[in-house]
N, C-alpha and C positions, 0 to 999 in steps of 0.2 A: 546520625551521620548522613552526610550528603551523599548517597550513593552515586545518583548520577555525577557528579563532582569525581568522586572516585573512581569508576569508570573511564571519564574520558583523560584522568591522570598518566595513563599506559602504563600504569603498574602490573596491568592483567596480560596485555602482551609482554611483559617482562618476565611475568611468570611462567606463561608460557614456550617459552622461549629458552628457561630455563637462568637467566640473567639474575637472577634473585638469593640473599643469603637462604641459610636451611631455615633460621628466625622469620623471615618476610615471607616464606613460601609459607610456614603455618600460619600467619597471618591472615595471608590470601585467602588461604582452604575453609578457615576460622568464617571469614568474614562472608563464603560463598556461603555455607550451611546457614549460615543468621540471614541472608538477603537473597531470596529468589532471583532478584536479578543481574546479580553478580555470578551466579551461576549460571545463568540462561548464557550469557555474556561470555564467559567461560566456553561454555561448549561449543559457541557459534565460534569459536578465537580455536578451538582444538580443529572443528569441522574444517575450518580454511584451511589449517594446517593441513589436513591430513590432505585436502585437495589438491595443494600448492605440491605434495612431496609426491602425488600420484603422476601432477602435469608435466613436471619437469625431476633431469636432475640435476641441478646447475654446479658447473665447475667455476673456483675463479677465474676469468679470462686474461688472456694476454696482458693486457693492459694493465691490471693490479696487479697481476706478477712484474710486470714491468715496472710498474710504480715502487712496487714493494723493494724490488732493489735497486734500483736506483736510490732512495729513504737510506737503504744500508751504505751505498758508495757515496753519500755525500757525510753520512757520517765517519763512516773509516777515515776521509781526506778529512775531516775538521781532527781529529783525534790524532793523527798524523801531525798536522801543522802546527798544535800544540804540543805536543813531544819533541817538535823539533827546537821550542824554544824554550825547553828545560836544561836541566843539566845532562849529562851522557849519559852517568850513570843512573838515574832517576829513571830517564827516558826508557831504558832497557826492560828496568825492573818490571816496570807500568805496562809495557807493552809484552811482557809477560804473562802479567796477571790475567791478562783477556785469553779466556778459552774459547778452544773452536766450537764447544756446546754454545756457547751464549750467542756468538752469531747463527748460528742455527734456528736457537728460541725466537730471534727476534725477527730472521726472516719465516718462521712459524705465525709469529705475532702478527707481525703485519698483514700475514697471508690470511688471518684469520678475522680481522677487526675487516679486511675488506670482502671475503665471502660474508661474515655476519649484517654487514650494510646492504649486501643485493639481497640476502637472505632476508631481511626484515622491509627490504623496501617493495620486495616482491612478496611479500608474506601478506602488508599491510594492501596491496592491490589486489588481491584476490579474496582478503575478506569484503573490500567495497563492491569487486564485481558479484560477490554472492548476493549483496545486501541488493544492489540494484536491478538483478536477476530474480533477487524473491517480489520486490516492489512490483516489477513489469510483471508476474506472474499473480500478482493480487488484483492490479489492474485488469488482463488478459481476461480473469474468472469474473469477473462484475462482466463484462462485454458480453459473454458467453451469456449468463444468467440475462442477461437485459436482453439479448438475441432469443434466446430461448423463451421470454416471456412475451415478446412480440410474436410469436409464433403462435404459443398458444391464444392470445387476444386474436390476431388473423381466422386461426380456425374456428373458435368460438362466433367470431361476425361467421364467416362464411356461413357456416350450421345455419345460423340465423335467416341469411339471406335465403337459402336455397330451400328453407322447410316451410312446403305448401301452404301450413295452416298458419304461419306467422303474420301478419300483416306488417310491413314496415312501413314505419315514420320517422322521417328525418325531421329534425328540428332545428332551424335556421336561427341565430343570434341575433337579437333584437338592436335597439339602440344604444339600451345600457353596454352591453357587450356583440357588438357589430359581428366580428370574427370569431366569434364562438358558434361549435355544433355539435349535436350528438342523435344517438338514433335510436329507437325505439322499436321493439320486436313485441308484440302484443297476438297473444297464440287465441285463434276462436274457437277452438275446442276444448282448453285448460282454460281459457282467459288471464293467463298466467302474462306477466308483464316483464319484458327484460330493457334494463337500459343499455346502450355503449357509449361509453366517454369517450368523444372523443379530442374535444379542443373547449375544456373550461376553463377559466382562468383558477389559482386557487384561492380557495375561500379565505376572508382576514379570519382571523382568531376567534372559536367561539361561535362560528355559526356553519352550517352545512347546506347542500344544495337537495329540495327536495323536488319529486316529479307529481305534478295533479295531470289526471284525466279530464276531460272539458266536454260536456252533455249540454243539449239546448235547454236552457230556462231554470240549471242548476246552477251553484256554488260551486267553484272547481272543489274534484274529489281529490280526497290524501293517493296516493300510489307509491308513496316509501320515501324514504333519506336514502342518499346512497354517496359512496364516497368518489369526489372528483378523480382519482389517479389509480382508481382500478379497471381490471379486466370485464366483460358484460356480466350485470351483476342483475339478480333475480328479483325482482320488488314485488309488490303486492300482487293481489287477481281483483282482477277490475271486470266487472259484467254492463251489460247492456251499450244501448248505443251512443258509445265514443265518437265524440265530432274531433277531436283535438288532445295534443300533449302539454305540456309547459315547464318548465325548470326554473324556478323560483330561489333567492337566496333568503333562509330563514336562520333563525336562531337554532345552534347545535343541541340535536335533540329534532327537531321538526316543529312545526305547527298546524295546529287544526283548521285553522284559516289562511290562505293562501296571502302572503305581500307581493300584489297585483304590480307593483311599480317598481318593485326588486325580480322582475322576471327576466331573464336572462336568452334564451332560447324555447320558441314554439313551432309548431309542426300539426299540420291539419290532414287528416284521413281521405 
C-alpha cells in the first residue's frame, strides 16, 4: 500500500473528526497498527486537535446564522410558489405534511455543515502552524549546537594562545590555495603538537590534509592527518629543532613522504 498516498487522502482527518462510517473507522485503526506512520500521523492530527479546542471555543457566527436562514426563506418562498400552482386541495394536504421539526432539522443542518467547515478549516490551520513551529524549532537547535561549538573552538584557540609554553605558528596559504590559513600550537615542554583549522578548503574524495614539521637538512617529518572541519585537534610530538610547519594534501590515510607541490599552507618559527 502506498501509505503516503493514503495519508495525504484526508481520510485521517475524517477520522478524526469523526466523519467516517463504524466499517472505515476500523479500517483506519486496522491500517494505523500495520503502519507506524499512519499512526505517527494520527497522533499529530489528535495533538492539533486537542490544541485547536484549548485555543478557542468557536461559536458559529452571525453570518452563517445569517446564511443559514436565509437558505430556509428562499426555500419556503420556492415551496410556496409551487403550491400556488397546484390544485387547492392538493396544495393544502402538501402543506400539511411539512412539520415544524423538519424545519428545525434543517436550520440544525445547516447550522451544522457551517460550524463543521470553520471547524475543519481551522483545525487544518493549526496542524500546519504546529508543523511549521516544530521545523523553526529544528532549525533554532542546529543554531544553538553550531553556536555552542564555536564557543568551544574560541576557548580551545584562546588556551592555546595564552599558554606560556606553546609556541604559536600561523601558517599562511600558499599559491595552490592563496586564502587559506591555520595555526599551529607546538608546546616545548610536552612537544606535543596542536593544529587549528581554520580556513581549508575541503578536500576531493579520497584524500586528507596532513601536517610535517620542517628541520634544516631533513626530509619534512610526518606530524599527523587531521581532519579539515574540526575543532584544535591534538597530532603527534615532534622533538628537536623545528624551523617550520606545512599542510600538505595527500591520499586519505597519510603518507610517509610529503607531496611538496600539493602544499597548501606554511608557517615559519
Amino acid at each position: 500500500m502506498d501509505v503516503k498516498k493514503y495519508i495525504e487522502s484526508g481520510v485521517l482527518e475524517s477520522y478524526v473528526a469523526g466523519e467516517l462510517t463504524e466499517e472505515q473507522m476500523l479500517e483506519v485503526e486496522a491500517k494505523a497498527r500495520e503502519y507506524p506512520e499512519i499512526q505517527r500521523e494520527l497522533d499529530e492530527l489528535h495533538d492539533a486537535l486537542r490544541t485547536y479546542a484549548q485555543a478557542a471555543d468557536k461559536k458559529p457566527t452571525e453570518d452563517i446564522l445569517g446564511d443559514a436562514l436565509s437558505q430556509i426563506d428562499e426555500e419556503e418562498q420556492r415551496r410556496f410558489i409551487n403550491m400556488l400552482e397546484q390544485d387547492d386541495e392538493v396544495q393544502i394536504k402538501r402543506v400539511n405534511v411539512v412539520p415544524v421539526w423538519s424545519i428545525a432539522a434543517t436550520i440544525l443542518l445547516l447550522i451544522s455543515l457551517g460550524f463543521n467547515y470553520l471547524f475543519y478549516t481551522q483545525f487544518k490551520k493549526t496542524k500546519d502552524q504546529l508543523v511549521s513551529l516544530s521545523s523553526r524549532n529544528v532549525v533554532l537547535a542546529e543554531k544553538v549546537s553550531d553556536s555552542e561549538q564555536q564557543l568551544q573552538y574560541a576557548e580551545l584557540r584562546v588556551a592555546h594562545f595564552l599558554n606560556e609554553d606553546n609556541i604559536h605558528v600561523r601558517m599562511d596559504g600558499l599559491d595552490i590555495a592563496p586564502e587559506s590559513y591555520a595555526n599551529v600550537f607546538w608546546n616545548r615542554k610536552s612537544n606535543a603538537v596542536f593544529i587549528s583549522v581554520d580556513n581549508l578548503p575541503e578536500p576531493p574524495h579520497g584524500h586528507q590534509y596532513q601536517l610535517w614539521a620542517i628541520k634544516d637538512g631533513q626530509a619534512p617529518i610526518d606530524a599527523g592527518i587531521f581532519d579539515y572541519n574540526q575543532l584544535v585537534q591534538e597530532l603527534k610530538i615532534i622533538r628537536g629543532e623545528v624551523k617550520a610547519f606545512a599542510v600538505t594534501l595527500e591520499k586519505e590515510g597519510g603518507s610517509p613522504i610529503a607531496t611538496v607541490d600539493k602544499t597548501y599552507v606554511k608557517g615559519f618559527i
